[in-house]
C-alpha positions as CSV (number, residue, x, y, z in Angstrom):
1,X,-59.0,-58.3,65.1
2,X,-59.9,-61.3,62.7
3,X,-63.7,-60.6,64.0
4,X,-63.8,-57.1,62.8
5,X,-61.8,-57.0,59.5
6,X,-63.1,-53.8,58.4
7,X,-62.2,-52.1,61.7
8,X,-65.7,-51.3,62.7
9,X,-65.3,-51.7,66.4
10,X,-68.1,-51.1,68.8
11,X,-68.7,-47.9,70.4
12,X,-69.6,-49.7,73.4
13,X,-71.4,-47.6,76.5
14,X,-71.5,-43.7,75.7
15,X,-72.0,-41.9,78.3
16,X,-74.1,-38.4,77.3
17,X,-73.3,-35.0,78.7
18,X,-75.2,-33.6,81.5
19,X,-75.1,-30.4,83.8
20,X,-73.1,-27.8,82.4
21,X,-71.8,-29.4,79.9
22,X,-75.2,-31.0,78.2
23,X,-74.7,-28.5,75.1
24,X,-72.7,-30.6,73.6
25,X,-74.7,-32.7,72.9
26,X,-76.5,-31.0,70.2
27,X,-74.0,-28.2,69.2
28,X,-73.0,-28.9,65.8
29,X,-69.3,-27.6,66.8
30,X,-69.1,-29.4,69.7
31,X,-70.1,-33.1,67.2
32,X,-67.8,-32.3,64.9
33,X,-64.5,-31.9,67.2
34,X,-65.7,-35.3,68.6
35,X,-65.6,-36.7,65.1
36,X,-62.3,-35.3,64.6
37,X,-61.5,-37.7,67.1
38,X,-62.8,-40.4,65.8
39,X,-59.5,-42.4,64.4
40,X,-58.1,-42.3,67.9
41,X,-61.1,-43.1,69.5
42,X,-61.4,-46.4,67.0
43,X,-57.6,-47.7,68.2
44,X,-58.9,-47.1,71.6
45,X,-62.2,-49.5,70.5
46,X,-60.1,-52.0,69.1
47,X,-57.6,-52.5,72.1
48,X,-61.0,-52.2,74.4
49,X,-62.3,-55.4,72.1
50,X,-59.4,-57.1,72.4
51,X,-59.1,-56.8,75.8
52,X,-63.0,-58.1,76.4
53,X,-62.0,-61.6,74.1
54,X,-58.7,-61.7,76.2
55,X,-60.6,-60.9,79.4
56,X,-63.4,-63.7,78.7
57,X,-60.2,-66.0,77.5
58,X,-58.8,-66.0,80.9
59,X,-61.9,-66.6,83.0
60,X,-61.5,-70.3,81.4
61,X,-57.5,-70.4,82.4
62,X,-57.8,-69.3,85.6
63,X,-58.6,-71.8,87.6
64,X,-57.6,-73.2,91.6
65,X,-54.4,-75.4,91.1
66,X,-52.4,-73.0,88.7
67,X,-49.4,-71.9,88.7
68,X,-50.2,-67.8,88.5
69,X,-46.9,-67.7,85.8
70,X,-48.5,-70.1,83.4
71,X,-52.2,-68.4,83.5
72,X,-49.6,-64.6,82.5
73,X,-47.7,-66.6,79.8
74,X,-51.0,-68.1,78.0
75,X,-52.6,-64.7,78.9
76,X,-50.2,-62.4,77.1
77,X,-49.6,-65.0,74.3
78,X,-53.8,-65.1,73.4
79,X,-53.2,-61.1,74.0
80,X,-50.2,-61.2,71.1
81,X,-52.4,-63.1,68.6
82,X,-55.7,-61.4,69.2
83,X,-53.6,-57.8,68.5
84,X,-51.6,-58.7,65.9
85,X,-48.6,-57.8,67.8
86,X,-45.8,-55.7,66.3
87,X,-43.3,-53.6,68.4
88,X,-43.9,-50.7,69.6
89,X,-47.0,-49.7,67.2
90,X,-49.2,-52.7,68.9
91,X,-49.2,-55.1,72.1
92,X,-49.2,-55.8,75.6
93,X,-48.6,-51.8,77.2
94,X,-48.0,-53.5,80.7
95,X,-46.9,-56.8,82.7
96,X,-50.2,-58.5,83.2
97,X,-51.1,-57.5,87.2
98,X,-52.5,-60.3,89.0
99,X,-52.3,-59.1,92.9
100,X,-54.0,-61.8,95.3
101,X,-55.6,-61.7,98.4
102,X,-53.8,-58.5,100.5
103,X,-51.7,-57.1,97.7
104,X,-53.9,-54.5,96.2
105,X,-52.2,-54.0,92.8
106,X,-49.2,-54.2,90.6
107,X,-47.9,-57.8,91.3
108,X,-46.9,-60.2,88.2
109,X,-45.0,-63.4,88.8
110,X,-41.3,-63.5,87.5
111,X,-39.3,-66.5,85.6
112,X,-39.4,-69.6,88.3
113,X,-42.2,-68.1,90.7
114,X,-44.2,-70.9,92.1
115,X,-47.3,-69.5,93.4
116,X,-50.1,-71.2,92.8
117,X,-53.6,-70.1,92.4
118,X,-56.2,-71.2,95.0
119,X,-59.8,-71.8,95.4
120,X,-60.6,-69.2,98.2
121,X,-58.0,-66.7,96.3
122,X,-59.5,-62.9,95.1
123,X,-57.3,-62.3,92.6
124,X,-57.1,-58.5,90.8
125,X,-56.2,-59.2,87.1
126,X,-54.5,-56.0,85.2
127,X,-54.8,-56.4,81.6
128,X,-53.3,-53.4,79.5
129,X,-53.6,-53.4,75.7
130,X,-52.4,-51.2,73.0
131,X,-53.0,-49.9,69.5
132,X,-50.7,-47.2,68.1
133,X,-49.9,-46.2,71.6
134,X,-54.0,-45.9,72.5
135,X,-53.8,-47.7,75.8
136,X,-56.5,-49.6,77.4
137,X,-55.8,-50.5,80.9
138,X,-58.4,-52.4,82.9
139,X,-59.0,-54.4,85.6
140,X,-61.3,-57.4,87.2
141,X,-61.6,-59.1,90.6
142,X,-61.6,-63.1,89.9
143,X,-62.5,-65.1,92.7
144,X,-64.5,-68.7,93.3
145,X,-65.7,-68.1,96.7
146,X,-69.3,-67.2,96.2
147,X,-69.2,-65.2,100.1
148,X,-67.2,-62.5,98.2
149,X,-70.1,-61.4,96.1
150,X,-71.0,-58.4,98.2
151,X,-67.1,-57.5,97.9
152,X,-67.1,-57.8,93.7
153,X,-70.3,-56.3,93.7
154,X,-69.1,-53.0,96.0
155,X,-66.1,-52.7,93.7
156,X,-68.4,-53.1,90.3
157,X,-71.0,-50.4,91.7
158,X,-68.3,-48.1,92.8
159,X,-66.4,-48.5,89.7
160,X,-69.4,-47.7,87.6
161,X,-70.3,-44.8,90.0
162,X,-66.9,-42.6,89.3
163,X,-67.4,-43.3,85.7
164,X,-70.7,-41.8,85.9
165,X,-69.4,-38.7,87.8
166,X,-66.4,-38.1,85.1
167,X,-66.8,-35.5,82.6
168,X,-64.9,-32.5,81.4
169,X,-64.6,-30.0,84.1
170,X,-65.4,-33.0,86.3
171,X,-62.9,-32.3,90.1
172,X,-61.0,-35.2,90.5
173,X,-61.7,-34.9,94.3
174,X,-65.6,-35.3,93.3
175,X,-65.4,-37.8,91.4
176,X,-63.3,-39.8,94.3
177,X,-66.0,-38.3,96.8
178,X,-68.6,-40.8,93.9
179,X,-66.5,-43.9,94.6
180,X,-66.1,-43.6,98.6
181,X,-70.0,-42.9,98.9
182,X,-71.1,-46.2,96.9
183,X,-68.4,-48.2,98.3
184,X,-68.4,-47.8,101.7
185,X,-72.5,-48.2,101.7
186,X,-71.1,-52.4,101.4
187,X,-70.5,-54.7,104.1
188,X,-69.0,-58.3,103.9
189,X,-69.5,-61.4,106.2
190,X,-67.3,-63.6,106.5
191,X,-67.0,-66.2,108.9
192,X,-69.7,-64.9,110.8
193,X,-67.9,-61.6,111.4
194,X,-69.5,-58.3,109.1
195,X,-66.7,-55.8,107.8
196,X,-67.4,-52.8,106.6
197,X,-65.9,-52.4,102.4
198,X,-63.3,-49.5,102.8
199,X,-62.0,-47.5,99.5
200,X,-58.3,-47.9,99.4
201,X,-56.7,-44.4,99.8
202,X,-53.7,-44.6,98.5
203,X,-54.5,-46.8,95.5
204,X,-55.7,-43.9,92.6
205,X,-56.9,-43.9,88.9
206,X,-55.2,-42.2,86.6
207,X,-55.0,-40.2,83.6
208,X,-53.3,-41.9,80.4
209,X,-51.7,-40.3,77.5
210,X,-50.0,-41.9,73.8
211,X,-47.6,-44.7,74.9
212,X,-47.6,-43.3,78.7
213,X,-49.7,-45.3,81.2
214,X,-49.7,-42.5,83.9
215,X,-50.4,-39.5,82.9
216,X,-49.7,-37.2,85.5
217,X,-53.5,-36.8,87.0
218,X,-54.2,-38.8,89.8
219,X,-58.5,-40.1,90.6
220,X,-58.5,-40.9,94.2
221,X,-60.7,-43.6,95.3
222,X,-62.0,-40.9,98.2
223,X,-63.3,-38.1,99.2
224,X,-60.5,-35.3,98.7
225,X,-60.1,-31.3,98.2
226,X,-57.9,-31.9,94.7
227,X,-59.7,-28.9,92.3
228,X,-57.7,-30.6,89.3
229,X,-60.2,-30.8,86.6
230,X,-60.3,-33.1,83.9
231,X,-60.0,-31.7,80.8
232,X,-61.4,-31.9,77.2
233,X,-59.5,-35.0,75.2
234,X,-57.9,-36.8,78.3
235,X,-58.0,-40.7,78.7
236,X,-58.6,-41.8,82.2
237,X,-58.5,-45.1,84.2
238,X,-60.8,-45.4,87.0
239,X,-59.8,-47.7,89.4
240,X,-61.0,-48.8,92.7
């Protein structure tokens, strides 16, 4: 990116160590095999900056009266210059997702679709980036509506809570049990009616390895009795 030309990229939020695995923190081994990882962890920085200027970039395109095609094409275009795209070490790692309303994930408008985007629309934009096969994919709720606030704001806090619980040696189950416990503590109103927020159970993070966006490991969204661990060096997406 023109705005980092000595590839300095931000480390962004780091997350320290706790419980068992708090020693590695201040084990001089323990620093060191992080900082062997540091090259990796910098393409992963530099697709995660990239997607931030692409994320904000949208925001301003996405607006009610749009055709949902023509938001993906300027999208992925800004996405192309911004990374410097060259196939297959750099780009887009995914279709753009933008699932509205009901459809919880994984929609993306073909050549000719004519759906357009509309004021009381929550849309769920899926932005994947990648550098040297580092992949970044992430996800935001866009809406206009100011009554889903307590729905965004379930989602965000829920989100943030099953990164918090994520760690090495971290059960997948757990760290679903995280995201159910702050998500279903929401309720919504709308049109005079209150629903409760519900996590989606068959909707799951996932792990994500070089040039492969699933990974094998699945992060449910609930509560569940998976002892799968996560282990040292994995990439995950947590997604709610």
């Amino acid at each position: 990116m023109d705005l980092f030309p000595k590839g300095d990229f931000p480390k962004g939020q780091i997350c320290e160590y706790i419980g068992m695995n708090a020693y590695r923190s201040s084990s001089a081994e323990m620093r060191e095999s992080d900082r062997q990882m540091s090259s990796i962890l910098n393409e992963h920085r530099e697709a995660a900056e990239v997607h931030r200027t692409a994320r904000k970039y949208l925001r301003t395109i996405a607006q009610p009266g749009e055709l949902m095609i023509d938001i993906v094409e300027k999208l992925e275009d800004k996405v192309r210059e911004l990374v410097r795209a060259h196939f297959p070490e750099r780009g887009i790692a995914f279709p753009t997702g933008c699932s509205i309303n009901h459809v919880a994930a994984h929609w993306t408008p073909n050549a000719g679709d004519k759906t357009v985007l509309k004021r009381d629309d929550v849309v769920k934009f899926d932005i994947g980036i990648h550098v040297n096969g580092r992949i970044i994919d992430s996800a935001f709720t866009h809406y206009f509506n100011p009554r889903y606030d307590p729905l965004a704001l379930a989602v965000r806090e829920a989100t943030n809570a099953g990164i918090r619980e994520a760690g090495i040696d971290v059960r997948l189950g757990d760290v679903g049990a995280a995201i159910q416990e702050v998500m279903e503590s929401y309720e919504v109103e709308l049109d005079g009616k209150v629903y409760p927020v519900k996590a989606i159970r068959n909707l799951c993070g996932h792990s994500v390895g070089h040039y492969r966006i699933h990974y094998g490991k699945s992060v449910p969204s609930v509560k569940t009795a998976d002892q799968t661990k996560m282990e040292e060096g994995e990439v995950f997406a947590i997604e709610t």
